[in-house]
C-alpha positions in Angstrom: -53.6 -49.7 9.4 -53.9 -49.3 12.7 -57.0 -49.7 14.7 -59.0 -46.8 16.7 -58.6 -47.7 20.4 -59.3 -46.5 24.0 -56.8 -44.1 25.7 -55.8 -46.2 28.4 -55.3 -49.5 25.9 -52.8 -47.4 24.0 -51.2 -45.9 27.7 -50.9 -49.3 27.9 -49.9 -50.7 24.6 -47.1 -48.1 24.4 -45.9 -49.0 27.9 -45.4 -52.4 26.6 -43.8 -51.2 23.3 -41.5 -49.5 25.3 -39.9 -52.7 26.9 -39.9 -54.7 23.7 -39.0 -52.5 21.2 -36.5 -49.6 22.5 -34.1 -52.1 24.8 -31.6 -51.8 21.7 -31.4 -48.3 20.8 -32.2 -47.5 24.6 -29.0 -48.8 25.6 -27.1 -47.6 22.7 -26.1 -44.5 25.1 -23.5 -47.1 27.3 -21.1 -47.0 24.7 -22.4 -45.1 21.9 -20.6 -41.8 22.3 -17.2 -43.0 23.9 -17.0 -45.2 20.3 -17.7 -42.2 18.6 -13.9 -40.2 20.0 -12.3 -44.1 20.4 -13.5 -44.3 16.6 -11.7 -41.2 15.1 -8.1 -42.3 16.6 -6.7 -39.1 18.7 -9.1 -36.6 17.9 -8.5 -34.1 20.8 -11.5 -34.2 23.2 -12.4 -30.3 23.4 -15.7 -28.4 22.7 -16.0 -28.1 19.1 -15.5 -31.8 18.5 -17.9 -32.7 21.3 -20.3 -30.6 19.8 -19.7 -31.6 16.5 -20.3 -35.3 17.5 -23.4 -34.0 19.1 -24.8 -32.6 16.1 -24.0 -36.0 14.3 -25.7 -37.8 16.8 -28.6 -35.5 16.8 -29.1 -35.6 13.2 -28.7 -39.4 12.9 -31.4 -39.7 15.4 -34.1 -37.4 13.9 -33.5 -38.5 10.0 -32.3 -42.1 10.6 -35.2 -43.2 13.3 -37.3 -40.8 13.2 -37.9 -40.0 9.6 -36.9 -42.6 7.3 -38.5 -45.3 9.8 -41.3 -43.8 12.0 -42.8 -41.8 9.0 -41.9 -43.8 5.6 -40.8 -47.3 6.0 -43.5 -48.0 8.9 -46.1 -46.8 6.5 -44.8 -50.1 4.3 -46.8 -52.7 6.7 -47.5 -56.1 4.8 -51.4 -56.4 6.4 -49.8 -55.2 9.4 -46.7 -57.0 10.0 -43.0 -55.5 9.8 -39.6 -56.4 9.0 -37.5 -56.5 6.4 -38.7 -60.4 5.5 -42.4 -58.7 5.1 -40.6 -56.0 3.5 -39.5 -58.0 1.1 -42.3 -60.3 -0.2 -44.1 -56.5 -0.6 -41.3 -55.7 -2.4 -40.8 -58.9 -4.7 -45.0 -59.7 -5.2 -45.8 -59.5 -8.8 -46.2 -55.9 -9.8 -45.3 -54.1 -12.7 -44.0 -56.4 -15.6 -41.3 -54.1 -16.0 -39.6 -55.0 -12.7 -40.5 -58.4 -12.3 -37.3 -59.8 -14.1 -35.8 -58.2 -11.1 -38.0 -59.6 -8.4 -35.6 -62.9 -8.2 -32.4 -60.5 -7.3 -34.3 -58.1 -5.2 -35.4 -61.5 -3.3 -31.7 -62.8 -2.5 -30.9 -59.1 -1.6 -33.9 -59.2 1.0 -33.0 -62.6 1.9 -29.0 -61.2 2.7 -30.9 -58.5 4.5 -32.5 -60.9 6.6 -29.5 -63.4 7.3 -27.5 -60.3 8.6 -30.0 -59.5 11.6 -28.8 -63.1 13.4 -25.4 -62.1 13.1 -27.3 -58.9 14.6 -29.1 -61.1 17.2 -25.6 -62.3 18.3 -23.6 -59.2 18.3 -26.2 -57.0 20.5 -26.5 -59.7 23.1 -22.5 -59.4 23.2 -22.4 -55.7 23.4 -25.3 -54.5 25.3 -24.1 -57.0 28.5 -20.8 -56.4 27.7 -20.9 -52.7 28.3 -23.1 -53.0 30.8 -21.3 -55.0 32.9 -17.7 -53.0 32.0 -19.2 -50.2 35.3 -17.7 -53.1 37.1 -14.3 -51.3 36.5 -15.3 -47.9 37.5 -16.6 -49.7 40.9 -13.7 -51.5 41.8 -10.3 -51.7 39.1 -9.6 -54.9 40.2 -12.8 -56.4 39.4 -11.4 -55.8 35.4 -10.5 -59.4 35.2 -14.4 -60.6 35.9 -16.1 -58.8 33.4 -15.7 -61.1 30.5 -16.8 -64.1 33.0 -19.7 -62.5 34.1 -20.6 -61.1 30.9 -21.0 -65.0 29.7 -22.6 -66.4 32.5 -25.6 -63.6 32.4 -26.1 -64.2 28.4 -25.6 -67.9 29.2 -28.6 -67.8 31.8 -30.8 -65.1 29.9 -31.0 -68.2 27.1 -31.3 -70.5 29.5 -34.7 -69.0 30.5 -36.3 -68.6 27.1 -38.0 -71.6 27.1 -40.1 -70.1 30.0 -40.9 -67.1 27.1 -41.4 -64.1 27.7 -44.8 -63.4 29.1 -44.3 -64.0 32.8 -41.8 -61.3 33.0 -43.2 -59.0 29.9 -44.8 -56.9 32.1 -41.8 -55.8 34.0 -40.2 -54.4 30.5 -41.9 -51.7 30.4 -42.1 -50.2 33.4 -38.2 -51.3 34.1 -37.8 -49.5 30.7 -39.2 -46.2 32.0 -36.9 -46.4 34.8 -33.9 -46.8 32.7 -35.3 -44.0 30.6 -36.0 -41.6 33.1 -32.5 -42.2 34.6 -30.9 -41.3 31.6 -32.8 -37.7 31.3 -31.7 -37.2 35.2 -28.4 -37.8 34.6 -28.0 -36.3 31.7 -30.3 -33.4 32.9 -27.6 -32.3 35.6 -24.9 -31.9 33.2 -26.8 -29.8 30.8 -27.6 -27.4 33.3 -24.0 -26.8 34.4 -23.1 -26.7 30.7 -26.8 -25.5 28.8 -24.0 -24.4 26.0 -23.8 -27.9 24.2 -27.6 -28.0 23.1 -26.1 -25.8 20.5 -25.0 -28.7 18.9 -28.8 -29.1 17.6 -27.4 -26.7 14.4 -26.0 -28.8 11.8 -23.7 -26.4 11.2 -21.1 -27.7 14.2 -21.4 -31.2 11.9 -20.6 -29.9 8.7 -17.8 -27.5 10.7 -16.5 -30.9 12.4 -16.1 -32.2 8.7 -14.5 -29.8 7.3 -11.8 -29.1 10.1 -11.3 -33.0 10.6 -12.7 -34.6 7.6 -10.8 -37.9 8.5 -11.3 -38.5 12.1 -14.5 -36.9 11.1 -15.1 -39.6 8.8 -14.1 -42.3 10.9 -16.3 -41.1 14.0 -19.5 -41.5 11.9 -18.7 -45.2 12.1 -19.6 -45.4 15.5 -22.4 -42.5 15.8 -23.8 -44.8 13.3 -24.5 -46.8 17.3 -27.0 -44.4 18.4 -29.6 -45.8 15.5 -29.1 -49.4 15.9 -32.2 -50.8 17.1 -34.2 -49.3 13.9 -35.4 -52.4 12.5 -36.7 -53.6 15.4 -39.0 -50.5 15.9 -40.3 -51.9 12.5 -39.9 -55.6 12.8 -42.4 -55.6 15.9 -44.9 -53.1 13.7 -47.3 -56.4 14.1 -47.7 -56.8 17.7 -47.9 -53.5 18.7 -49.2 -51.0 15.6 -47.9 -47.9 14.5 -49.0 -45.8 16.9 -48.1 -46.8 20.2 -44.3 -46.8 18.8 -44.3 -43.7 17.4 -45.7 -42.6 20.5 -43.3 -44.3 23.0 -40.7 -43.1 21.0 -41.6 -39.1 20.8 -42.5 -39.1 24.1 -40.0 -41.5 26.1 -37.2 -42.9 24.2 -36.1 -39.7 21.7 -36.2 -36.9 24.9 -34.3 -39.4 27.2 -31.9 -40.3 25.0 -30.9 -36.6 23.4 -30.6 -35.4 26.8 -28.5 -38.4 28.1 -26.4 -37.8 24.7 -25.9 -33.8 25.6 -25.7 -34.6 29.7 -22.6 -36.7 28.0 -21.3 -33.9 25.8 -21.1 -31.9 28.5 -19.5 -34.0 31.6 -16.7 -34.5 28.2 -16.4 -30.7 27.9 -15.6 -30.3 31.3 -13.9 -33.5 31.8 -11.7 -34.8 28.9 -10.3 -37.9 30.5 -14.0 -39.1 31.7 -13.6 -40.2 28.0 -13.4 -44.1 29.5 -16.4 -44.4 30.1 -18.9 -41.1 29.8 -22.1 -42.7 30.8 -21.1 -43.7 34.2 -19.4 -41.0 34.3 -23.0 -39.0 34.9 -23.3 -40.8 38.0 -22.2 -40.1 41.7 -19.9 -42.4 42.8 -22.5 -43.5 45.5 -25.2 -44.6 42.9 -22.3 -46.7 40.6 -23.8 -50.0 41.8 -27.2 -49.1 41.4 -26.7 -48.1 37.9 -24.4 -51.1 36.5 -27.8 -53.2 37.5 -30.0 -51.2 36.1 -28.0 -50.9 33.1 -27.8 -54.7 32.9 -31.5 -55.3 33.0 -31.7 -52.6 30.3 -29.3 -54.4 28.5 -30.9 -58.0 29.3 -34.1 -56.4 28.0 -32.5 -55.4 24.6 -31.0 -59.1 24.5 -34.5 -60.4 24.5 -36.5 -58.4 22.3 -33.3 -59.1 19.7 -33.7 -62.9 20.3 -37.4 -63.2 20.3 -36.9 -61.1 16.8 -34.6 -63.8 15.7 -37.6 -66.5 16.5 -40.1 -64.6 14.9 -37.8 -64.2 11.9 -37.3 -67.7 11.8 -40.4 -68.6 12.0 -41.4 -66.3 8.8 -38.4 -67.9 6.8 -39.6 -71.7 7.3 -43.3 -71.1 6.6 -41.9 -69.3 3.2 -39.8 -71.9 2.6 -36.5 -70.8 3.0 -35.1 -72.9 6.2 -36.7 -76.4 6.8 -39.1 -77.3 9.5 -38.3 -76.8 13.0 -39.5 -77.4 16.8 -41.5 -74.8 17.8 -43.5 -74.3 20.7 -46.0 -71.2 22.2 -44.8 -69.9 25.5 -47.7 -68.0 25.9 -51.7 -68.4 25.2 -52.7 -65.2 24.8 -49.9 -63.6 22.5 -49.3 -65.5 19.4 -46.0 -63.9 18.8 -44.4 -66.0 22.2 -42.6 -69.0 20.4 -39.5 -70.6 21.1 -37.3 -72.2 18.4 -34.8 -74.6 20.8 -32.3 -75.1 17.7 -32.1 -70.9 17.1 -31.9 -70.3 21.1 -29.0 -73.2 21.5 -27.0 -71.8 18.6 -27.4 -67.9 19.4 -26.4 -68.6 22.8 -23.2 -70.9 21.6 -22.4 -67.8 19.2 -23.0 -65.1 21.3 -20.5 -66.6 24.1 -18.3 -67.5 21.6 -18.2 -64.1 20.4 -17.9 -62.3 23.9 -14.7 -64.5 24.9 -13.2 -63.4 21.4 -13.8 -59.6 21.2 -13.7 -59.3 25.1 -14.7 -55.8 25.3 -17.4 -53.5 23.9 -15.1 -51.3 22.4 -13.5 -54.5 20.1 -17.2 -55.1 19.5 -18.3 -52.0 18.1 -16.5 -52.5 15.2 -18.0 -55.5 14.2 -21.5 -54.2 15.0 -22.0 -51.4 12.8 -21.3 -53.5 9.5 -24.1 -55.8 9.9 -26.9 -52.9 10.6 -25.7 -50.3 8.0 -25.6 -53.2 5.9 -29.6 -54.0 6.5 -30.7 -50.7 6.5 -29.2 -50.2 2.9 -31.1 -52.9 1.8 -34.6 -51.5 3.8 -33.6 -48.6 1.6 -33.5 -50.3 -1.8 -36.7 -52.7 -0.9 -38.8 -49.1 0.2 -38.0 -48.1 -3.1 -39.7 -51.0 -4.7 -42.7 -50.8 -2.4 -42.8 -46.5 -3.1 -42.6 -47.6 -6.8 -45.0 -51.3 -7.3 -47.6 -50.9 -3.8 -48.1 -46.9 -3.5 -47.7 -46.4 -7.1 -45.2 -43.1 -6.0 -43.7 -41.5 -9.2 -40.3 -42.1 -10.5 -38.8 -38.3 -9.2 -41.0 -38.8 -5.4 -39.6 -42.1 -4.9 -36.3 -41.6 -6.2 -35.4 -38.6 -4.4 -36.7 -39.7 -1.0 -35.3 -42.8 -1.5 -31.4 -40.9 -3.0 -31.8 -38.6 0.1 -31.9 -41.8 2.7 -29.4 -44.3 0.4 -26.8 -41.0 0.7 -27.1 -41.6 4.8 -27.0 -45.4 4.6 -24.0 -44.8 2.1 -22.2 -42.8 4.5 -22.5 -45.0 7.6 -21.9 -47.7 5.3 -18.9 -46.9 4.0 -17.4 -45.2 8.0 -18.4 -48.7 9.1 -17.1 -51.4 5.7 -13.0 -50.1 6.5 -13.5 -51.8 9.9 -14.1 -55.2 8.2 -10.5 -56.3 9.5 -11.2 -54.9 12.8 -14.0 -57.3 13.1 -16.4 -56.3 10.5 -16.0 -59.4 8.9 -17.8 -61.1 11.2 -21.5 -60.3 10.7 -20.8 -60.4 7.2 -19.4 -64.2 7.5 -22.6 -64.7 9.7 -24.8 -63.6 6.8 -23.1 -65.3 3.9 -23.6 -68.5 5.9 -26.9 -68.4 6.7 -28.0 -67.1 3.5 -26.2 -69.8 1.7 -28.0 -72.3 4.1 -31.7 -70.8 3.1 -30.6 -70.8 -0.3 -29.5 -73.7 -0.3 -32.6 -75.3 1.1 -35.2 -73.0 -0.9 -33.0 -74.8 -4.2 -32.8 -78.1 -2.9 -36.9 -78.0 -1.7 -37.5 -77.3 -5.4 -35.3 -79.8 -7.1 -36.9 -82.2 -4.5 -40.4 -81.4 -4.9 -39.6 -81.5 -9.3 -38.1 -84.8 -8.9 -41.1 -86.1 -6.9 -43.4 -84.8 -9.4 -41.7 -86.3 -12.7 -44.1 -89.2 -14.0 -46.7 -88.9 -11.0 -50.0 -90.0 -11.9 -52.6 -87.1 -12.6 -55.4 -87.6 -9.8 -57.9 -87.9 -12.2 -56.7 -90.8 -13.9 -56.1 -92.1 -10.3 -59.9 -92.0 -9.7 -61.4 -92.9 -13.2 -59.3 -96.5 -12.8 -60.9 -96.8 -9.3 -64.1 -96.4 -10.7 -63.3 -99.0 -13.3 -61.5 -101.2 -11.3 -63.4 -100.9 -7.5 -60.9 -101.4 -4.7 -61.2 -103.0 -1.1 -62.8 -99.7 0.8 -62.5 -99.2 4.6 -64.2 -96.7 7.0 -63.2 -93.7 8.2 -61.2 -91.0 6.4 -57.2 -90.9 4.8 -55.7 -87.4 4.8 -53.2 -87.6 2.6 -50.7 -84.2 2.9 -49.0 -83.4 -0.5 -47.8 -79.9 -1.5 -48.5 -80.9 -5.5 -53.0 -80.1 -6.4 -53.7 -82.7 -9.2 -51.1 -85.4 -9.0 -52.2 -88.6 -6.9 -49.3 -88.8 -3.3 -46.7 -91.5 -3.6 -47.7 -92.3 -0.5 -51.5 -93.2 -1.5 -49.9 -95.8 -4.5 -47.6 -96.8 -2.3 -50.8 -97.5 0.5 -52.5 -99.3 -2.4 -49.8 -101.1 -3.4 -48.7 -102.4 -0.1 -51.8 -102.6 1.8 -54.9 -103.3 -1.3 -57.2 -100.7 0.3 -58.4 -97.3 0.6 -60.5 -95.2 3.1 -64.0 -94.1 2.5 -63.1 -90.8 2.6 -60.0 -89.6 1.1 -58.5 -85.5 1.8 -55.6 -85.0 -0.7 -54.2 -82.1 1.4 -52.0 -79.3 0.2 -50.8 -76.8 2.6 -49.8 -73.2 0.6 -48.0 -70.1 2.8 -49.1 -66.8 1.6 -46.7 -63.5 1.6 -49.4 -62.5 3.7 -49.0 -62.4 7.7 -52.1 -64.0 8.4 -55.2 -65.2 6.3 -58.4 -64.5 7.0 -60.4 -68.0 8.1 -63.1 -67.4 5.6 -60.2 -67.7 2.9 -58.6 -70.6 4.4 -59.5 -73.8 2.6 -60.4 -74.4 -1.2 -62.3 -77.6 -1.5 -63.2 -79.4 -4.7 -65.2 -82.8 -4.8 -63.4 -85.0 -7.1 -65.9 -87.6 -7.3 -65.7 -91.6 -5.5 -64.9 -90.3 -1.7 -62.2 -87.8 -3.0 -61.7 -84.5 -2.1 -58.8 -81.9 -2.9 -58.0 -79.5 -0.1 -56.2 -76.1 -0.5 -55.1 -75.0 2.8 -53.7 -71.3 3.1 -51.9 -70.0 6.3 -50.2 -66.9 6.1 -46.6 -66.5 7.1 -47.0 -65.7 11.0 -49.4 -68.3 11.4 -49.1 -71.6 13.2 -50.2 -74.1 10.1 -52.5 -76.2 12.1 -54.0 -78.9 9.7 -56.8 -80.8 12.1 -57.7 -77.3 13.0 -58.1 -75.7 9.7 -60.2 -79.0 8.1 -62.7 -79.2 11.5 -63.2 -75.1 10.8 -64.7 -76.1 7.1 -68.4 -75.7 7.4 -69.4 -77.5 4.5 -72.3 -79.5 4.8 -71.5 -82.4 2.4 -67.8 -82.3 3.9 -68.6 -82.8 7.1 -65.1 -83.9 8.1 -64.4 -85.8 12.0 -60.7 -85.2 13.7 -61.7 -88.5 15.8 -62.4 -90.7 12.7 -58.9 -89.2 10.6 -55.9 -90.7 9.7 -53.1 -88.8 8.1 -50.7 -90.5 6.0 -47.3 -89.1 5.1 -44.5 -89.2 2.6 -41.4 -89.6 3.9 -38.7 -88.6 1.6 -35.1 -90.1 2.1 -32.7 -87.8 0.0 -29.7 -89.8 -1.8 -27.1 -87.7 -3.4 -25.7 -88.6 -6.9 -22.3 -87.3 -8.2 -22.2 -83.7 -9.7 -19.8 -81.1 -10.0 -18.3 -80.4 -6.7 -20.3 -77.2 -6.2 -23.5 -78.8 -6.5 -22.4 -81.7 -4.5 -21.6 -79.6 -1.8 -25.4 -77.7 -1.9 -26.9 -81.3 -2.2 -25.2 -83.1 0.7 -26.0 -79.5 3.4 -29.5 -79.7 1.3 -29.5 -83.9 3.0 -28.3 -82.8 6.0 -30.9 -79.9 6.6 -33.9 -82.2 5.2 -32.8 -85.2 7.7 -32.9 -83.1 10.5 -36.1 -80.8 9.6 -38.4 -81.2 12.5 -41.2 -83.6 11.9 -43.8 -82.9 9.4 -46.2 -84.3 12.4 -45.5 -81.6 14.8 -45.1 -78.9 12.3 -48.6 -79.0 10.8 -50.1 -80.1 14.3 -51.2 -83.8 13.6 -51.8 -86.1 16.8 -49.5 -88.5 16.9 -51.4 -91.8 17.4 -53.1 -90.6 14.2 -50.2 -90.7 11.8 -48.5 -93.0 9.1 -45.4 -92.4 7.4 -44.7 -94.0 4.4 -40.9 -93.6 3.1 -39.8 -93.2 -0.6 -36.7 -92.8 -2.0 -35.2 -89.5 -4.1 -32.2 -89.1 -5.5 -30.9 -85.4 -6.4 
């Protein structure tokens, strides 16, 4: 829940969330309602189809964003935190016995969920610049054949610069957001009052009357109106940094006015001018203030680019610590907000797609098509995962949570299904996009398992360990041996192997396990278990929560017990290195086993992922064969 604070810190707070959070559905308006008539073939552009899109547009607003995830799925916060990856280990957490059977395929459906917002991460990069840039055209025709070029080269340098993260220009978002904002509602503004007629389109009668006298172009349209809403998730993904309340307030008073007005200001330069169909946003606009606006526009769109990639970090992030990708770089780009990383691998590859995939579609129009499937797609799963939560956390009864849950699965269906018959226009792309990368964490949650079961298989109970040390007293040397293992009770290869090689052992030995909660964050009073196993041993239970940085020095020099008493400067941390060899299977499992190599090889080191000093580690190789 969110926390009681002054007026000014959530003037301010809201201000930010404006920057962050509303750059994708805040540029939606660029090509959002020209997709909408491009979408239904040659649906005559006069003022009962206008207004009939209006009222689509309208409605898709205030139930999509507005109810379904202002008022019900922000109320599903996982301690706080957002996002369909929180969403889902609320979901999936043992509940009620009769649904946890389930919990294994409500899990890969959340994971599908997840892997579809990179092909999201890649697509609103593409489309946001893309139509941004396209007011080149309306400036100078000739300047057609540079839009694709400069398109690339802006993406190319907006992932150039994340390294530098996002907090030494953060604090332009917002107020560059406002400006974009309040642009919108003058533009659109002027049109309305020339035309006041088309705020009829608020009744959803002109939307059922558009059905019924086109139910086919009708039909397609929604496809694309289904634009307008795109940028839902992230008003819920970034739940955790800002709360519940300056969103919902940013969006009330900000985003939802500017952009109903901008959306009627549209409806009504159309009525009046049919063939400003091309390109009705810039359209709004003097021809003197053109230039002006196709930068603005780009910033705004440059601004919905990063809050879409720093998602995809964040998301990242949350998938490795639970366990479904392997260990990666990751560095803080800022001190004071936790939620500044940068993931080099992610950045290289969304910026290698997202090129890629401007070159290909070349236009926003050709992108559209692919754009809707992938969103659509992840808010049908939000849909189905809410249900759970109504259901197993708020303990909702089956009729409350079903028919809350039927009346937002019938929308989802709807743009769904407008959206799945463009799969050969380019639909199939964010799909092929998800497959992959949910094979890929599949693939490594499966292999991390097989690995960890094979490691296990005749390992030496600790106990045992110690009672033959006892017996049998070994060379001892001063200072203390951390030894990080994920298995409590079973003695680390890498300590035998120590033994073995090297006839000693440390005064003081930590046998180190490092567990991720399907919490956010865990409290530091909670953080370490400890249990005194007798001859200098001790077994450590460290538990970080998914968000957090799992910083092992840290976490041990934070345990304030007395006959602990463990020094960073006197540590050494020893670590198994596992060297994966693949036997012959069937060629399926091959296949999963050799990617499951591949991935482990090239996981970031297990140094810099739990936050060891260098100088202080030793790595001791083993071989496993899966």
């Amino acid at each position: 829940m969110d926390k009681p604070k002054g007026s000014g810190y959530l003037l301010v707070t809201s201000l930010t969330a404006l920057g962050v959070v509303f750059g994708d559905i805040g540029t939606s308006p660029l090509y959002a309602f020209r997709e909408s008539f491009h979408a239904a073939g040659d649906l005559e552009i006069n003022t009962a189809n206008v207004l009939g899109i209006l009222s689509l547009i309208f409605w898709s607003l205030v139930l999509v964003v507005t109810i379904k995830y202002l008022i019900f799925v922000m109320r599903a916060d996982n301690h706080g935190e957002g996002g369909i990856l929180a969403l889902t280990a609320l979901a999936v957490r043992p509940g009620r016995p009769s649904l946890r059977p389930l919990a294994k395929g409500f899990l890969i459906v959340g994971i599908f969920g997840t892997a579809l917002l990179y092909g999201d991460g890649i697509i609103t990069p593409a489309i946001s610049v893309l139509s941004a840039v396209e007011g080149l055209e309306l400036v100078a025709p000739e300047l057609e054949r540079f839009v694709v070029p400069v398109a690339v080269a802006i993406v190319v340098i907006l992932f150039a610069v994340q390294r530098q993260g996002t907090s030494r220009v953060g604090s332009v978002f917002g107020p560059v957001m406002i400006i974009w904002f309040g642009v919108m509602a003058v533009l659109g503004a002027g049109q309305i009052l020339s035309n006041p007629s088309v705020l009829q389109a608020v009744y959803p009668g002109y939307a059922v009357s558009f059905f019924v006298s086109n139910p086919e172009a009708a039909f397609l349209s929604l496809g694309a109106v289904f634009l307008v809403v795109t940028g839902s998730e992230a008003l819920y993904a970034d739940m955790g940094h800002f709360g519940r309340r300056p969103i919902r307030l940013a969006w009330f008073f900000v985003a939802f006015p500017a952009l109903l007005i901008n959306y009627f200001g549209q409806g009504a330069y159309l009525v009046a001018n049919p063939a400003g169909i091309v390109n009705p946003f810039y359209g709004l606009a003097p021809s003197w203030a053109l230039i002006p606006l196709v930068l603005l526009a780009t910033s705004a769109a440059i601004i919905a680019s990063q809050a879409l990639i720093s998602g995809a970090f964040s998301l990242t992030q949350q998938a490795v610590q639970l366990g479904f990708l392997p260990r990666m770089k990751l560095e803080h780009t800022s001190s004071r907000e936790y939620g500044q990383i940068y993931l080099g691998s992610v950045n290289f590859a969304l910026m290698i797609a997202c090129a890629l995939t401007i070159v290909s579609f070349g236009s926003a129009t050709s992108l559209a098509a692919a754009y809707g499937v992938a969103v659509t797609a992840t808010m049908l799963i939000t849909t189905i995962l809410l249900y759970l939560v109504m259901r197993l956390r708020w303990r909702w009864s089956l009729r409350k949570a079903g028919l809350i849950s039927l009346g937002f699965l019938a929308i989802d269906f709807a743009f769904f299904g407008a959206n799945i018959i463009k799969i050969s226009d380019g639909g199939w792309f964010p799909l092929l996009v998800g497959l992959l990368v949910m094979s890929v964490m599949l693939t490594w949650r499966r292999g991390r398992r097989a690995l960890i079961s094979k490691i296990r298989r005749g390992h030496l109970p600790i106990e045992r360990f110690i009672g033959s040390i006892a017996a049998h007293p070994q060379r001892r040397v001063a200072g203390t041996a951390v030894y990080l293992f994920p298995e409590v009770g079973v003695t680390p290869p890498a300590l035998l192997a120590n033994l073995r090689n090297n006839d000693v052992i440390h005064e003081t030995v930590l046998l180190v396990s490092v567990k991720t909660d399907v919490v956010p964050r865990v409290h530091r009073a909670a953080r370490a278990t400890i249990h005194d196993l007798g001859e200098g041993f001790h077994q450590v239970l460290l538990t970080f929560g998914f968000m957090e940085t799992q910083d092992v020095p840290e976490a041990l020099s934070a345990i304030g017990q007395a006959d602990f008493g463990f020094d960073a400067t006197d540590a050494v941390y020893v670590l198994g290195k596992e060297t994966v060899l693949v036997s012959e299977h069937n060629l399926w499992d091959s296949v999963r086993n050799r990617l499951f190599a591949v991935m482990h090889r090239n996981a970031s080191n297990a140094a810099q992922f739990f936050s060891l000093p260098p100088e202080d580690v030793m790595e001791i190789g083993i071989q496993v064969e899966l």
